[in-house]
C-alpha positions as CSV (number, residue, x, y, z in Angstrom):
1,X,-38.3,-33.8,-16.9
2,X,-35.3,-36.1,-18.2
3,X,-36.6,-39.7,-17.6
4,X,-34.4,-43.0,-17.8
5,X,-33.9,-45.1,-20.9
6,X,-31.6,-47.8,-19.8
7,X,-28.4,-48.3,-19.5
8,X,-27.6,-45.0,-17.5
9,X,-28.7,-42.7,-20.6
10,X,-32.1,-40.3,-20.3
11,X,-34.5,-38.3,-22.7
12,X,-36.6,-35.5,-21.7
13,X,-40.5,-35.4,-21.9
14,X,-42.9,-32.4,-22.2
15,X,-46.4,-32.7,-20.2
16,X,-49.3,-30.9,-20.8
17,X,-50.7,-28.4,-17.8
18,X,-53.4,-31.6,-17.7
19,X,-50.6,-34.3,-17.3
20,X,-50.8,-35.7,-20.9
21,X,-47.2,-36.2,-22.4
22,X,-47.4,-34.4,-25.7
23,X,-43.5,-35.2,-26.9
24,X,-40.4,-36.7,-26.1
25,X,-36.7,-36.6,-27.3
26,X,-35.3,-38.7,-29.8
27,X,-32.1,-38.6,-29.1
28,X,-30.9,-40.1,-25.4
29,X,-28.3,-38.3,-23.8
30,X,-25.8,-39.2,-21.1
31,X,-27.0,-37.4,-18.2
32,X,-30.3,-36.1,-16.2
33,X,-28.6,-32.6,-16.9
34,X,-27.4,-33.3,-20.9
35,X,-31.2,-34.0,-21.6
36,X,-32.2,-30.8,-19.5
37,X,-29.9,-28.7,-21.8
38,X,-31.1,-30.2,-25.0
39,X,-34.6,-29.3,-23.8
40,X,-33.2,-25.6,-23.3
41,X,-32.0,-25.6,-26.2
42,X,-35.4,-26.4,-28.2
43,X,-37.1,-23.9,-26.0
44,X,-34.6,-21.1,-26.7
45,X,-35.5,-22.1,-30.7
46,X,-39.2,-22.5,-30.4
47,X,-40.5,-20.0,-32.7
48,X,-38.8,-20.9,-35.3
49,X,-39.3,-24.8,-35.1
50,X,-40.7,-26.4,-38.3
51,X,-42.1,-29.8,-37.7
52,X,-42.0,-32.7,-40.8
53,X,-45.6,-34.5,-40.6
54,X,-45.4,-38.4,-41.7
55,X,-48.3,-41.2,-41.5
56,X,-47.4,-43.6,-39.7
57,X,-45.5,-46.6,-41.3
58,X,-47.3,-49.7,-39.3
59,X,-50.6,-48.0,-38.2
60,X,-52.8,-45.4,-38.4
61,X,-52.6,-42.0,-38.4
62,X,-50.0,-38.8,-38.5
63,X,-46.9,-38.0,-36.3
64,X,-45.0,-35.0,-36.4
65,X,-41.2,-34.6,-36.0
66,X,-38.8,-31.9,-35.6
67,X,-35.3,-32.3,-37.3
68,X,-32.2,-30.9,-36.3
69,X,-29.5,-29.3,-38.4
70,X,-28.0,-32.2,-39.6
71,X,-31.6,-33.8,-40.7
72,X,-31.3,-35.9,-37.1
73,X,-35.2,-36.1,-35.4
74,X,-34.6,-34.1,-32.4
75,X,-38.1,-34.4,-31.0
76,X,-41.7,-36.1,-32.0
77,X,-45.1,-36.2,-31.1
78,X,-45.5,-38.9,-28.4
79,X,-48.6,-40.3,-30.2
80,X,-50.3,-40.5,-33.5
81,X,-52.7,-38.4,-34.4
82,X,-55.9,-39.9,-36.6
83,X,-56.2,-36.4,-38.6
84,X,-53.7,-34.3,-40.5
85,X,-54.5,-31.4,-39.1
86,X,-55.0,-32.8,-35.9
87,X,-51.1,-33.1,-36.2
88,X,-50.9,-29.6,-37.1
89,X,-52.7,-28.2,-34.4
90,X,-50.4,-30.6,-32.2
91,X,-47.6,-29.2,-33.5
92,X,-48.8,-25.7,-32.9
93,X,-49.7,-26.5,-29.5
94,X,-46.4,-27.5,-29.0
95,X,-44.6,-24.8,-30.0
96,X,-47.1,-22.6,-27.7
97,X,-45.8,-25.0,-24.6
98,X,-42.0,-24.0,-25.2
99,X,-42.9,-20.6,-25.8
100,X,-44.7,-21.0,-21.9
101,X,-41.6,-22.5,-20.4
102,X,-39.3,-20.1,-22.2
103,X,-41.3,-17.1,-20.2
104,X,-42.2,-15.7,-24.1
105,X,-45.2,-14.8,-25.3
106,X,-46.2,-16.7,-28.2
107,X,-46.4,-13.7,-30.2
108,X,-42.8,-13.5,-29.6
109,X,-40.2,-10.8,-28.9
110,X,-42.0,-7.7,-28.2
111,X,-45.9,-9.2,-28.1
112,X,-48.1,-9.2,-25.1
113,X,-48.1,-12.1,-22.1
């Protein structure tokens, strides 16, 4: 999951079950296992993940970004979408992937798997 950057720091990717990368880290992080912890982090907050949806600045289309605390991008989309919702529905597929690697079901605490 935590790929190289450069210059001995890594970020973590999320695949789709049909090998398409659907988001990546923005924020690099020192180690294979710092970016693996990041990730674990986003999956233990998953359900209550808000994303910020932006067109893109020197193209075409929507992007959708999750902030951290401080405002910081902790995550985006890993490709524009032509659509607003589109991006939405992205977004919400996301969320349902974290929810899958956190062993939860998407209902949440309590709902059916």
């Amino acid at each position: 999951m935590a790929e190289p950057v450069g210059g001995g720091r890594f970020r973590w990717q999320l695949k789709a079950q049909n090998g398409r990368l659907v988001a990546v880290s923005l924020p690099v992080h020192a180690s294979p296992a710092d970016a693996e912890r990041a990730f674990a982090d986003l999956v233990e907050a998953a359900p209550a993940l808000v994303a910020r949806i932006t067109h893109v600045r020197d193209g075409l289309g929507w992007v959708w970004v999750v902030p951290g605390p401080n405002g910081a991008a902790l995550v985006r989309s890993h490709r524009a979408y032509e659509r607003y919702a589109t991006c939405q529905n992205a977004f919400r597929r996301f969320v349902a992937l974290l929810v899958k690697q956190g062993g939860r079901s998407p209902a949440g605490p309590g709902g059916r798997r």
